[in-house]
C-alpha positions in Angstrom: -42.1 11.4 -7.2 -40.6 8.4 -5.3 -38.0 9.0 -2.9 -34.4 9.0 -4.1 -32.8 6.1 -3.2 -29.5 4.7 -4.1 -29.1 3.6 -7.4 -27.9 4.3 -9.8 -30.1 3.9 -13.1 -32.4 6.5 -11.4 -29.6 8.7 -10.0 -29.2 9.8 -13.6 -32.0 9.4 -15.6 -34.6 10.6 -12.9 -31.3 12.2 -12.3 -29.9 10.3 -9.5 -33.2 11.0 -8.2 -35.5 8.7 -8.4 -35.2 5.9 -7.5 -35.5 3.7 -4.8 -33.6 1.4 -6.0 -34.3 1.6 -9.6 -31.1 0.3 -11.3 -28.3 2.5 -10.8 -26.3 -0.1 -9.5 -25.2 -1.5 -12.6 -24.7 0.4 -15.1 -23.8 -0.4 -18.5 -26.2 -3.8 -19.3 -26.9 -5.0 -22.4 -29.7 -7.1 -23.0 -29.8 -10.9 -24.1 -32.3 -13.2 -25.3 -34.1 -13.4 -22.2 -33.9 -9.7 -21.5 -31.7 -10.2 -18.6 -28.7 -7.4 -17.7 -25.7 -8.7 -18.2 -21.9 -6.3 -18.1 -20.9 -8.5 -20.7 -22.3 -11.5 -22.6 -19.0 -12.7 -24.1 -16.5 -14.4 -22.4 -13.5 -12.8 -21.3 -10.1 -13.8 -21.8 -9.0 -15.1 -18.9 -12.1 -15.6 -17.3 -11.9 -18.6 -14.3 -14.2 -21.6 -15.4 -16.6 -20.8 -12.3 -17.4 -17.1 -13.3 -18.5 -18.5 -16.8 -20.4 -21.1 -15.0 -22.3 -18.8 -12.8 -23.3 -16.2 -15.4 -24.3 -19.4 -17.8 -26.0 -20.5 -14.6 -28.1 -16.8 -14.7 -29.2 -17.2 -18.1 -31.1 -20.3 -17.2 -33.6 -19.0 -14.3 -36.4 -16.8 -14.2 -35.3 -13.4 -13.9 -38.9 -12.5 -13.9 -38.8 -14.4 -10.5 -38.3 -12.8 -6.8 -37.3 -16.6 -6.0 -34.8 -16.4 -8.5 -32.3 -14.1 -6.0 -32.1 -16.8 -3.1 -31.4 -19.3 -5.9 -28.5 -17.1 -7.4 -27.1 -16.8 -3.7 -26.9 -20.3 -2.9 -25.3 -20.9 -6.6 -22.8 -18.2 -5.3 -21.8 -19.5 -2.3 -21.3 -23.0 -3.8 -19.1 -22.0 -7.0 -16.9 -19.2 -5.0 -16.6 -20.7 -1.4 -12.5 -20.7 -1.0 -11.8 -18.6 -3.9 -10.0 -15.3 -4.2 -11.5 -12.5 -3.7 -11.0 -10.9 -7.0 -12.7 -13.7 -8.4 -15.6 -13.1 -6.0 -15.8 -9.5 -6.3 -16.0 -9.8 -10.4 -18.9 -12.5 -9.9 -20.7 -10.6 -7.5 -21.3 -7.8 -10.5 -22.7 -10.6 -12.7 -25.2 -11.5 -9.8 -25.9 -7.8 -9.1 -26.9 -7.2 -12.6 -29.2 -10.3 -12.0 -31.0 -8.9 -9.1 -31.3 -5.6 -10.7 -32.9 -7.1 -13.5 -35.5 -9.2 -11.4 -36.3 -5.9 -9.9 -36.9 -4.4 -12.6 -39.1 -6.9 -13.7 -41.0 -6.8 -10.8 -41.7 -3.0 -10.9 -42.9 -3.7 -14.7 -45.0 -6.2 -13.3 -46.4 -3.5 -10.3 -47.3 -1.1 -12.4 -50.0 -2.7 -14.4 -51.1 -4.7 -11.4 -54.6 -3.0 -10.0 -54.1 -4.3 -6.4 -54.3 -1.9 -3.8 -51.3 -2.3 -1.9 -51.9 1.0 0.6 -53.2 -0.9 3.2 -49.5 -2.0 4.0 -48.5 1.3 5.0 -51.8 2.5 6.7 -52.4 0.5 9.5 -54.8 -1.2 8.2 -55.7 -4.9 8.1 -54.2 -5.9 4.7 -56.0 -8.7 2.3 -54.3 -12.4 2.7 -53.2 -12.3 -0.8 -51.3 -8.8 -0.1 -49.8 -10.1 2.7 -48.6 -13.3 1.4 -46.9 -11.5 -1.5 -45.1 -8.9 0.7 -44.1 -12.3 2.7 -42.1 -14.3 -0.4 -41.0 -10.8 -1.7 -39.5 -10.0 2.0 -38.1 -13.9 2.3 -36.2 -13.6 -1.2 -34.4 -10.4 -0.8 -37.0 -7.5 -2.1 -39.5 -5.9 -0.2 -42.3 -3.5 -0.5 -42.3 0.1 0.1 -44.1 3.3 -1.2 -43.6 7.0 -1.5 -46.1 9.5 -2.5 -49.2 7.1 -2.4 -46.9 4.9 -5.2 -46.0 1.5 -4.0 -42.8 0.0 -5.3 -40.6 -3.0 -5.3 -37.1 -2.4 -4.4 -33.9 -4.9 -3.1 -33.3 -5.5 1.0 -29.4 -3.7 0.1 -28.5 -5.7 3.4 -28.5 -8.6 2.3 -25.7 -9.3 0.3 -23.2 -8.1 3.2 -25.2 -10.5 5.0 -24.6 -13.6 2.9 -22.0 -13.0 0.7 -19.7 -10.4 2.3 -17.3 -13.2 3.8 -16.1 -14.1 0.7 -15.7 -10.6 -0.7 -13.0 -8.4 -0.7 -12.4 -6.1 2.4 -13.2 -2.8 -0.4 -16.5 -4.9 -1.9 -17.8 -5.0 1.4 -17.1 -1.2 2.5 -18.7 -0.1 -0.6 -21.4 -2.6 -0.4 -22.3 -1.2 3.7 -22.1 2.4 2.3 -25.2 1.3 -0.7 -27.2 -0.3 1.9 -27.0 2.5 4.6 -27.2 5.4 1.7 -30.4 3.1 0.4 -32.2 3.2 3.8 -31.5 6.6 4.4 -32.6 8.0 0.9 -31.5 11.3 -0.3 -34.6 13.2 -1.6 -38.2 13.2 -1.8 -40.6 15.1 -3.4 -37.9 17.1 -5.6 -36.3 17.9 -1.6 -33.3 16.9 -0.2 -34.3 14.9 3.0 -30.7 14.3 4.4 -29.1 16.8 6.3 -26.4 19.0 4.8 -23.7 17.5 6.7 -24.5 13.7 5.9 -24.6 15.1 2.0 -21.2 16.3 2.4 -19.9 13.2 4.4 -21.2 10.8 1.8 -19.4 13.0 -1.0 -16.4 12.4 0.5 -16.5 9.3 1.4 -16.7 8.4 -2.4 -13.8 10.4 -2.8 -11.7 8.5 0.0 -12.8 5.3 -1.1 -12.0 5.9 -4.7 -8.9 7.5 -4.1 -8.1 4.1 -1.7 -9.4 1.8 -4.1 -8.5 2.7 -7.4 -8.5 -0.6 -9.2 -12.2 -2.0 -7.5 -13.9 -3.1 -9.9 -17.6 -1.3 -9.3 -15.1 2.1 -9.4 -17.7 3.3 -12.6 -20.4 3.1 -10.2 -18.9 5.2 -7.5 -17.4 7.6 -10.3 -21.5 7.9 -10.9 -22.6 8.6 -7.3 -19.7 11.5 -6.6 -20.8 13.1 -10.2 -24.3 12.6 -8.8 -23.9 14.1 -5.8 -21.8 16.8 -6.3 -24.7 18.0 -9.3 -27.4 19.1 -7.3 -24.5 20.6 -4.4 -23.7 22.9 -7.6 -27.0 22.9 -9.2 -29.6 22.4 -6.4 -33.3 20.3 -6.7 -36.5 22.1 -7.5 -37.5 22.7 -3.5 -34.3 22.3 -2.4 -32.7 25.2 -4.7 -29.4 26.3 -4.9 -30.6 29.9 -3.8 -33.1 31.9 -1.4 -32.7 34.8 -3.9 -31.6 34.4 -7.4 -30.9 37.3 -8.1 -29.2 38.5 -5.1 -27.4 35.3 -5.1 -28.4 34.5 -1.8 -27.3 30.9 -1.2 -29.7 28.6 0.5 -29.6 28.2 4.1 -29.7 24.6 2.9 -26.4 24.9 0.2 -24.8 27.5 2.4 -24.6 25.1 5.2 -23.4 22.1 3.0 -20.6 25.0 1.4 -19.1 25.7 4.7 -19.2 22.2 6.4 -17.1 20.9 3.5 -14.6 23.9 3.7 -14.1 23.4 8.0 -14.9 19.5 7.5 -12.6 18.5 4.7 -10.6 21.9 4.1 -7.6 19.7 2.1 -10.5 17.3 0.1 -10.3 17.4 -3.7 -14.3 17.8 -3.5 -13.9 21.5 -2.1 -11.1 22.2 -4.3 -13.7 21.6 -7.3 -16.4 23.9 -6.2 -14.5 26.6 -4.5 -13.8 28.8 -8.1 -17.6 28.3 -7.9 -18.5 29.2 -4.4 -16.2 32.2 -4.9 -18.0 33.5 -7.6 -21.6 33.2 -6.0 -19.9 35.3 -3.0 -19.1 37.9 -5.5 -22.6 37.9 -7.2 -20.2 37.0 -10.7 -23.2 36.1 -13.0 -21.6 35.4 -15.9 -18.1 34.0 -14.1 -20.8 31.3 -12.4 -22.3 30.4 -15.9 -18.4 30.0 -17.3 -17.9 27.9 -14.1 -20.9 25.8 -14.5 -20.1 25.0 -17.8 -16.8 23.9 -17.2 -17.8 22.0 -14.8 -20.4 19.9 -17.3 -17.7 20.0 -20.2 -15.2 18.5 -17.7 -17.3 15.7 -16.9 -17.6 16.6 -12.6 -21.4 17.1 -13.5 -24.6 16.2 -15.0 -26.2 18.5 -17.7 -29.7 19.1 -16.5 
């Protein structure tokens, strides 16, 4: 299993969970005649003549290309320098659909490539032609890395703050800082949680924060996705991660019990501990059947995924 990443096209299927990088970003694609993600492939009403130029621009390079991404940056910069934010913040979903689809491509293209690529996190003296491709992958935005013996292709998160985050929107570039650094620091590996208990409780809230501060951003799906994500497997646990020591003693975790009571002295007025206190209250009181009820409410409401 790779390790779990940000992203949100394996945050759900894998179940947030896999997936270094594997297209959660950007949800709801549709695909065109060159099988490149696009929110929307119809113009909008209203749309400013330099959004419509810039996704028409997209449909005409490679997306099958790791080049492609610098090329779609520079196009960005040149069409959007001095314009408003709002304007920049909708593009910059169009060109994140772009790069996720590259990056997918790539991965497509990795696994029915025979090269062995291990010697890249060895140690070991890597082949010229191994090294040259990790070189143009790490120049145009993607680079390299491997989990469980699997190598894989995902995006450098960084750099859009880096080259586009002057002409974004103050709330596009929180949310874009908090991808990256969530994306470096991963979240689980080998069906374990590999962030502590605290940090998984921090980054909950901080989607709650930022949501309830930016109602109206326009990537608000996406961080809808990441909270439900999140807050699953603090309800629901991860196969070596568990919700329970004992089962049937209803022994919470040392890992989930830890989580449960930083969020309470943490964040004792958040929404997020409001949610799963009925919950937490009935695992204290060893209420089998009151947790199931719970659980399912919770699904039927839409706070979390059905696993």
């Amino acid at each position: 299993m790779k390790k779990i990443k940000l992203y949100i096209p394996f945050i759900f299927v894998a179940i947030f969970l896999l997936s270094c990088n594997k297209k959660n970003n950007e949800q709801q694609t549709n695909n065109d005649s060159i099988g490149y993600h696009f929110n929307d492939t119809i113009v909008k009403f209203g749309e400013s003549p330099e959004i419509i130029a810039y996704r028409n621009f997209l449909h005409q390079i490679d997306s099958t290309d790791a080049t492609s991404l610098q090329i779609a940056i520079t196009k960005f910069k040149a069409l959007f320098a001095g314009k408003a934010t709002s304007t920049c913040d909708s593009s910059f979903i169009i060109y994140q659909n772009f790069v996720d689809t590259i990056e997918s491509k790539l991965n497509e293209k990795l696994i029915n490539d025979t090269t062995d690529y291990s010697a890249l996190f060895s140690g070991e003296t890597a082949p010229d032609n191994i090294v040259k491709y990790q070189k143009t992958l790490n120049k145009n935005g993607f680079k390299i890395s491997s989990s469980e013996g699997m190598a894989y292709i995902e995006q450098d998160r960084d750099l859009p703050v880096r080259e586009l985050s002057h002409l974004l929107s103050a709330a596009m570039k929180e949310y874009l800082t908090e991808i990256a650094t969530e994306n470096k620091e991963g979240f689980a590996e080998d069906a374990s949680i590999t962030i502590s208990p605290q940090k998984y409780i921090d980054r909950l809230i901080w989607y709650e924060k930022f949501m309830a501060a930016n109602p109206g951003f326009v990537m608000i799906e996406n961080c809808k996705n990441y909270k439900k994500a999140y807050l699953t497997y603090l309800i629901t646990g991860i196969d070596n991660t568990p919700l329970f020591d004992d089962q049937d003693k209803f022994k919470l975790s040392a890992y989930h019990a830890k989580a449960y009571s930083y969020l309470a002295n943490k964040y004792p007025d958040s929404e997020t501990l409001k949610a799963i206190k009925p919950y937490w209250n009935a695992i204290k009181q060893k209420q089998k059947e009151e947790i199931k009820k719970i659980k399912k409410d919770y699904i039927t409401k839409g706070l979390i995924y059905d696993l």
